[in-house]
C-alpha positions in Angstrom: -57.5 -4.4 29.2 -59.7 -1.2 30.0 -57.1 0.6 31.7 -54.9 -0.4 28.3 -57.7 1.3 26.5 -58.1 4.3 29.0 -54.3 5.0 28.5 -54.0 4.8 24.9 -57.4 7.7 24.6 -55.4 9.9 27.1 -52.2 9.6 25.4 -54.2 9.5 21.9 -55.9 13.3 23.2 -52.9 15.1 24.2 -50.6 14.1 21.3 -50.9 16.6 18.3 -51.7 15.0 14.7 -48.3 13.7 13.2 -47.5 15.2 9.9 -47.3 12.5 6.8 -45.1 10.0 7.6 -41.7 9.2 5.7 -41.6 5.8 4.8 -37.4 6.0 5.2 -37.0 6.3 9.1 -33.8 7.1 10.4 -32.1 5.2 13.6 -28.6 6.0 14.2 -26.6 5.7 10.8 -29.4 3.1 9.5 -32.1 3.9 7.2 -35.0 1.7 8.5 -37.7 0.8 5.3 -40.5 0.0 7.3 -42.8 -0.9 4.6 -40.0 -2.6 2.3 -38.8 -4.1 5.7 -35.5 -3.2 5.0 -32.7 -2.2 7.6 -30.1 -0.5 5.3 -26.2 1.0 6.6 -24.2 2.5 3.4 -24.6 -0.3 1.0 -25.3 -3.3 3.8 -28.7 -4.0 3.4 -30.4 -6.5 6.1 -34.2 -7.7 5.3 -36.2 -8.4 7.8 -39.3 -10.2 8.9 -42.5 -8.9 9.2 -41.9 -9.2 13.3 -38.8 -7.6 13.8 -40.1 -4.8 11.2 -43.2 -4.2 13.4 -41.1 -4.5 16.5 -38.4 -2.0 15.0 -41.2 0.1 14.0 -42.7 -0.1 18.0 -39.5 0.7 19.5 -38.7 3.8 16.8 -42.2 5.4 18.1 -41.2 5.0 21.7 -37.5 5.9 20.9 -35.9 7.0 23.9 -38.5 5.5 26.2 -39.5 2.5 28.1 -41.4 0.2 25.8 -43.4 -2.2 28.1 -43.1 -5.8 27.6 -46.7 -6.6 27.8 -47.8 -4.1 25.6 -45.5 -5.3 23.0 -46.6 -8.9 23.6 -50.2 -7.6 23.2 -49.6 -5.5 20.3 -47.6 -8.3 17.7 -48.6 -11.6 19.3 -52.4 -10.7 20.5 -51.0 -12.5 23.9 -48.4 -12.0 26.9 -47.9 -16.2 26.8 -44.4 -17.4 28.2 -43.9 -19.2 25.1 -44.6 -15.4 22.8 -42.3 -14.0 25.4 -39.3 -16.2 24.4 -40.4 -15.4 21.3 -39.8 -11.7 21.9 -36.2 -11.9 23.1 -35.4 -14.1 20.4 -36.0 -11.2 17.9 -34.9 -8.1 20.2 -31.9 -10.3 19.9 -32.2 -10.7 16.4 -32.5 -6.6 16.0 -29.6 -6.3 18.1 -27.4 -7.9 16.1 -28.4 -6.3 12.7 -27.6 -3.0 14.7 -24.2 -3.6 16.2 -22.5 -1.5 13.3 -23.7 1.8 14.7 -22.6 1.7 18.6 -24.6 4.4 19.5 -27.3 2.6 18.5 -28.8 0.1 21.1 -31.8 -1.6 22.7 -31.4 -1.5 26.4 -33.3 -3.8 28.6 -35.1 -2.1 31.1 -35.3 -4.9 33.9 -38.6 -5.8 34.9 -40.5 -3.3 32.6 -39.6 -3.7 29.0 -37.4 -2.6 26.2 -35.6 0.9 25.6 -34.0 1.7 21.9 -31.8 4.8 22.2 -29.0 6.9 20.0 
């Protein structure tokens, strides 16, 4: 946990401040709602649960990167638990499928290590 901690104040010191964030985030051709929880493609509109919004949200900040498995686990379920990490490929599974109609939009596993969302 205090290396955890020691990572997220280095990372925290070296990032600029972020300007006001948008509340419409764009992934691919989707417009992701984050606090509506809405996924949206042209008129297809998918509504999601508070999880797969927060986990959306996780792997939009760390787009193009290696999103650990742990720290997700840590982050939405307070745990790393077997049980919370079936839990967790049931919904990347879940996010998956609501993104299939853009195929440049995917969530690659990263074996061993996490989660990767890319387009």
């Amino acid at each position: 946990m205090d290396e955890l901690i020691v990572r997220i104040k280095a990372r925290l010191s070296t990032t600029p401040p972020a300007a006001a964030p948008s509340a419409v985030l764009t992934i691919g051709r989707y417009e992701f709602d984050h606090p509506r929880q809405r996924l949206l493609l042209g008129t297809h509109e998918e509504v999601l649960t508070h999880r797969e919004a927060e986990l959306l949200k996780c792997l939009y900040d760390q787009r193009n990167q290696v999103l650990e498995r742990a720290t997700v686990l840590q982050e939405l379920w307070g745990n790393d638990s077997f049980f919370n990490g079936r839990s967790l490929d049931v919904f990347i599974t879940r996010l998956r499928r609501y993104l299939k109609d853009d195929p440049q939009v995917q969530i690659v596993n990263v074996r061993g290590i996490g989660y990767k969302l890319i387009w």
